[in-house]
PyMOL commands that place a pseudoatom at each C-alpha (Angstrom):
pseudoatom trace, name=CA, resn=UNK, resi=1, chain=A, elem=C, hetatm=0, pos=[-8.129, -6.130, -43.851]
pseudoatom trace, name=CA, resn=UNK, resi=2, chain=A, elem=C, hetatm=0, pos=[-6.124, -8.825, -42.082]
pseudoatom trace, name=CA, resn=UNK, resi=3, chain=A, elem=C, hetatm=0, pos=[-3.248, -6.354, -40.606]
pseudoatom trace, name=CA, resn=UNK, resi=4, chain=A, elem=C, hetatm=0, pos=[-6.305, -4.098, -39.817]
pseudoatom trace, name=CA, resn=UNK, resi=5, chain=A, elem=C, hetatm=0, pos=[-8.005, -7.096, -37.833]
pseudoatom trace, name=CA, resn=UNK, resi=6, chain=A, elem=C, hetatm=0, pos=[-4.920, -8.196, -36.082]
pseudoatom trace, name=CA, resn=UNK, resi=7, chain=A, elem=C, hetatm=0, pos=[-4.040, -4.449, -34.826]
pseudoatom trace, name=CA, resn=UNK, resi=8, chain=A, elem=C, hetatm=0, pos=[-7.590, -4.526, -33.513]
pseudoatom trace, name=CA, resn=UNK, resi=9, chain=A, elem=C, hetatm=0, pos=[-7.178, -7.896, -31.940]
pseudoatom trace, name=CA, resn=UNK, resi=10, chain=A, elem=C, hetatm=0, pos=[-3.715, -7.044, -30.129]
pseudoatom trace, name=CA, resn=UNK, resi=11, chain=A, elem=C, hetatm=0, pos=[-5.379, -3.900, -29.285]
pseudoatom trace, name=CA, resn=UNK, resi=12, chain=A, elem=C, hetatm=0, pos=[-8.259, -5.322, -27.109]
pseudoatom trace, name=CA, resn=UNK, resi=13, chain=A, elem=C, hetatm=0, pos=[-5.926, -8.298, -25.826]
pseudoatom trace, name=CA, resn=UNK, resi=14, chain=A, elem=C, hetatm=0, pos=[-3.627, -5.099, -24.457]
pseudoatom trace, name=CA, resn=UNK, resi=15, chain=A, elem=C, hetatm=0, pos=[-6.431, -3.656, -23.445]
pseudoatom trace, name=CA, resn=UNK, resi=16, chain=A, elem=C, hetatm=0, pos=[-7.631, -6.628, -21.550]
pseudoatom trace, name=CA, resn=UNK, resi=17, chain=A, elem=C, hetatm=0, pos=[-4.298, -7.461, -20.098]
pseudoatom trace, name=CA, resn=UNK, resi=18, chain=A, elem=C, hetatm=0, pos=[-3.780, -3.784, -18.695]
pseudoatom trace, name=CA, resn=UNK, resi=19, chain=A, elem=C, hetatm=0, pos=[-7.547, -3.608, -16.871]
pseudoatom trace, name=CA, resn=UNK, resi=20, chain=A, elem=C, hetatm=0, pos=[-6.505, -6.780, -15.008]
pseudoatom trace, name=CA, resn=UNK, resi=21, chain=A, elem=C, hetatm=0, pos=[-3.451, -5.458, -14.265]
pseudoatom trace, name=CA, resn=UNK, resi=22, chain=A, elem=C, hetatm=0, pos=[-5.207, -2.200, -12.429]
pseudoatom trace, name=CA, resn=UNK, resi=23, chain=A, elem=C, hetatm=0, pos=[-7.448, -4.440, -10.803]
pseudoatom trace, name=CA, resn=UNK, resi=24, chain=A, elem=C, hetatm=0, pos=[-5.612, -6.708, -8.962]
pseudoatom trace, name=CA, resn=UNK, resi=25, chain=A, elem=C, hetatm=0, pos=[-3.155, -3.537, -8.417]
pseudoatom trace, name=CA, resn=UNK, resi=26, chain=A, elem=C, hetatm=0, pos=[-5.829, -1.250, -7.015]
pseudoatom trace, name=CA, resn=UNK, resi=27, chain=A, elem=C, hetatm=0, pos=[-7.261, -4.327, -5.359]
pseudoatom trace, name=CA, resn=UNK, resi=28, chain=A, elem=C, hetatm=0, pos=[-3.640, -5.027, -3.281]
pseudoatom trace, name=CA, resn=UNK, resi=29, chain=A, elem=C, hetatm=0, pos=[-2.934, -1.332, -2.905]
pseudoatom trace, name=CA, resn=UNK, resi=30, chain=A, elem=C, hetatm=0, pos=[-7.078, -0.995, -1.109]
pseudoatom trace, name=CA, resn=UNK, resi=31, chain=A, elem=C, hetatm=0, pos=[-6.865, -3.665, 0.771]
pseudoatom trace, name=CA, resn=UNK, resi=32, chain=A, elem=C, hetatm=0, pos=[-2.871, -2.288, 2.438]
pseudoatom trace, name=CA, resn=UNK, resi=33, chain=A, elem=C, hetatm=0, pos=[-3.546, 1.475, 2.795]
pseudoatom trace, name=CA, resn=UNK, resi=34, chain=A, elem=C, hetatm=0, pos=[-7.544, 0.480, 4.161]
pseudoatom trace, name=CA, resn=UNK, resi=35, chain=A, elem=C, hetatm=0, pos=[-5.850, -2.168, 6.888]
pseudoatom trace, name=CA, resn=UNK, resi=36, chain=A, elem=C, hetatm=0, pos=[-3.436, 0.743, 7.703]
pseudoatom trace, name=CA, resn=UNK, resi=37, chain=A, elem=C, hetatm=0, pos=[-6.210, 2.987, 7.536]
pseudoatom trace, name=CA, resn=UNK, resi=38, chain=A, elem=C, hetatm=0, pos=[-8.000, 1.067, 9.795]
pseudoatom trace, name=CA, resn=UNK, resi=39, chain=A, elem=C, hetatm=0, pos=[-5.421, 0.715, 12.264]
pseudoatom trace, name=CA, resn=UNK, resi=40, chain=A, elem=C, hetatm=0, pos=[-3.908, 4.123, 12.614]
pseudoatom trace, name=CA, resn=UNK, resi=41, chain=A, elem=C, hetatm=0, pos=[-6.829, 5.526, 13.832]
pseudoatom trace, name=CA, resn=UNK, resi=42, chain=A, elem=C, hetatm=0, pos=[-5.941, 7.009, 17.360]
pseudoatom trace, name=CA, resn=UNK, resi=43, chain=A, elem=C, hetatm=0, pos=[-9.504, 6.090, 18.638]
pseudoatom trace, name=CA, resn=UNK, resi=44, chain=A, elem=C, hetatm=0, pos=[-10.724, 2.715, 17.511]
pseudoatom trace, name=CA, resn=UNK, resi=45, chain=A, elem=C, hetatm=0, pos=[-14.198, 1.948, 17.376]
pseudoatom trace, name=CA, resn=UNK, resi=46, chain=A, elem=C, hetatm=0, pos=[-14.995, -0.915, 20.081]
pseudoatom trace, name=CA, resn=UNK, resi=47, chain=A, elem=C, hetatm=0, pos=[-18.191, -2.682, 19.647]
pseudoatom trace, name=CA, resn=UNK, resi=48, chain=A, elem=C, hetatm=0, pos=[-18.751, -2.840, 23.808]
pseudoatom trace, name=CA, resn=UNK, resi=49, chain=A, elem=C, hetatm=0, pos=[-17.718, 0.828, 23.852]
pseudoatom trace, name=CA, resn=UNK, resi=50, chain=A, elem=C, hetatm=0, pos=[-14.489, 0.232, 25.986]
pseudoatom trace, name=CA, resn=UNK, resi=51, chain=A, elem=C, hetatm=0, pos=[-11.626, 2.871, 26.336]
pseudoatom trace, name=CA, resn=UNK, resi=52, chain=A, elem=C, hetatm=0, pos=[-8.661, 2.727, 23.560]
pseudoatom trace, name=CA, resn=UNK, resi=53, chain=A, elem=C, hetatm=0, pos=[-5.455, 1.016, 25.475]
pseudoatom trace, name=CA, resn=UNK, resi=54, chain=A, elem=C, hetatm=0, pos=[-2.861, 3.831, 25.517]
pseudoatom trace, name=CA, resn=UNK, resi=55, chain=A, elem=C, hetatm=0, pos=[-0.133, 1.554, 25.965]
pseudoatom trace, name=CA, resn=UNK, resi=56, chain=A, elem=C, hetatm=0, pos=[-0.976, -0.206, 23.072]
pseudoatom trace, name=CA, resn=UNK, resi=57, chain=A, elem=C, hetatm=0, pos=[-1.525, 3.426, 21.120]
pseudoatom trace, name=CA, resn=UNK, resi=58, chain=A, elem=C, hetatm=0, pos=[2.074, 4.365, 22.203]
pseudoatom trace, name=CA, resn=UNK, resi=59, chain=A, elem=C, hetatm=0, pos=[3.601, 0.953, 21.179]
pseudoatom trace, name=CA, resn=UNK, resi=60, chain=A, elem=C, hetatm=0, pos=[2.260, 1.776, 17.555]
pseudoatom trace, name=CA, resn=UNK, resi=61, chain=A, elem=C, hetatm=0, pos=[3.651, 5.244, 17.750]
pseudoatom trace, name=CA, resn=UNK, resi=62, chain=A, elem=C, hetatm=0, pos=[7.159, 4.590, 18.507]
pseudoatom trace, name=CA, resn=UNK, resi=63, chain=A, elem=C, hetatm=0, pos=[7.406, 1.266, 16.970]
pseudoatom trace, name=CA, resn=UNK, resi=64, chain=A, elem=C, hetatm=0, pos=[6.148, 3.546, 13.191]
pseudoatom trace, name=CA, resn=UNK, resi=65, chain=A, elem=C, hetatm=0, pos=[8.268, 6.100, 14.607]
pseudoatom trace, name=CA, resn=UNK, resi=66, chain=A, elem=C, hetatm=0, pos=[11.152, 3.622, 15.074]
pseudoatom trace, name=CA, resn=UNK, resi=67, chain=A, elem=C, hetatm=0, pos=[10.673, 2.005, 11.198]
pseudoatom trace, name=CA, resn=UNK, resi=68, chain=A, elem=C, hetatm=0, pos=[10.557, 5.708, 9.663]
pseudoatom trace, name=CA, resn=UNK, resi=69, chain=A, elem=C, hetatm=0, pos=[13.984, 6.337, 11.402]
pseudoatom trace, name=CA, resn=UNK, resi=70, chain=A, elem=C, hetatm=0, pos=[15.215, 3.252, 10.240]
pseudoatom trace, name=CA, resn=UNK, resi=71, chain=A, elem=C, hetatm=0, pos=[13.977, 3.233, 6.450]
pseudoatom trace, name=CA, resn=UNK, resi=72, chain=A, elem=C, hetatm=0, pos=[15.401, 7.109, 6.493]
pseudoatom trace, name=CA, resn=UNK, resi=73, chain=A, elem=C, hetatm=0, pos=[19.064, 5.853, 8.245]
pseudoatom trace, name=CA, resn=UNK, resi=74, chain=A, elem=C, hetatm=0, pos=[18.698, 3.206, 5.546]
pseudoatom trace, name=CA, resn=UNK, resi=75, chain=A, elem=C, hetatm=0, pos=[18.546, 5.190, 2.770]
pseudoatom trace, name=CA, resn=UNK, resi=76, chain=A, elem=C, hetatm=0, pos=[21.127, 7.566, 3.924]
pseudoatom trace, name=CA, resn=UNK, resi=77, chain=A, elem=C, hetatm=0, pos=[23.345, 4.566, 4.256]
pseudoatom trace, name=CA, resn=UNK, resi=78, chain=A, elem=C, hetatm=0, pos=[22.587, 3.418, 0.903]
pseudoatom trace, name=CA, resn=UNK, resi=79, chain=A, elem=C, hetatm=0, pos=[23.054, 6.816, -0.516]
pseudoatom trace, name=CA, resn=UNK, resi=80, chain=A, elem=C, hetatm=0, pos=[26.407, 7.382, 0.921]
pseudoatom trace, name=CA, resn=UNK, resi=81, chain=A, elem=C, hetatm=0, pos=[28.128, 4.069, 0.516]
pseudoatom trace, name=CA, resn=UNK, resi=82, chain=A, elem=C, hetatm=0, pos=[26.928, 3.772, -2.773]
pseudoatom trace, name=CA, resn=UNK, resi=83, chain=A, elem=C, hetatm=0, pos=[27.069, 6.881, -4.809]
for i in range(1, 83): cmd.bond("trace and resi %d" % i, "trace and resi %d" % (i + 1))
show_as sticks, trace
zoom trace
């Protein structure tokens, strides 16, 4: 009955230790795709109803633009100098 209890015992305390991993996981992976979320919308809501800035819409574009070029370049690097 003892082995019996400790398998049970290890078994919740895994149990335990795996739901509060998924929480704080889910909770850091909600909170960075719902800011990106938020601000990749092309028309952002503006609580006095003013007009988007475009400049500041094209600054996001090129600089994610710019970063996805980069991380791909990157990798290619990577790829090539070490394999």
């Amino acid at each position: 009955m003892a082995d019996k209890k400790s398998a049970e015992e290890r078994k919740r305390e895994a149990d335990s230790l795996l739901a509060q991993a998924e929480r704080e996981s889910e909770t850091f992976l909600r909170t960075t795709f719902t800011g990106a979320a938020k601000s990749g919308r092309s028309e952002k809501a503006d609580p006095d109803g003013a007009e988007p800035d475009r400049i500041e819409e094209w600054g996001t574009r090129i600089g994610r633009t710019a970063g996805a070029i980069f991380a791909v370049g990157l990798i290619i690097y990577l790829v090539v100098t070490y394999f």
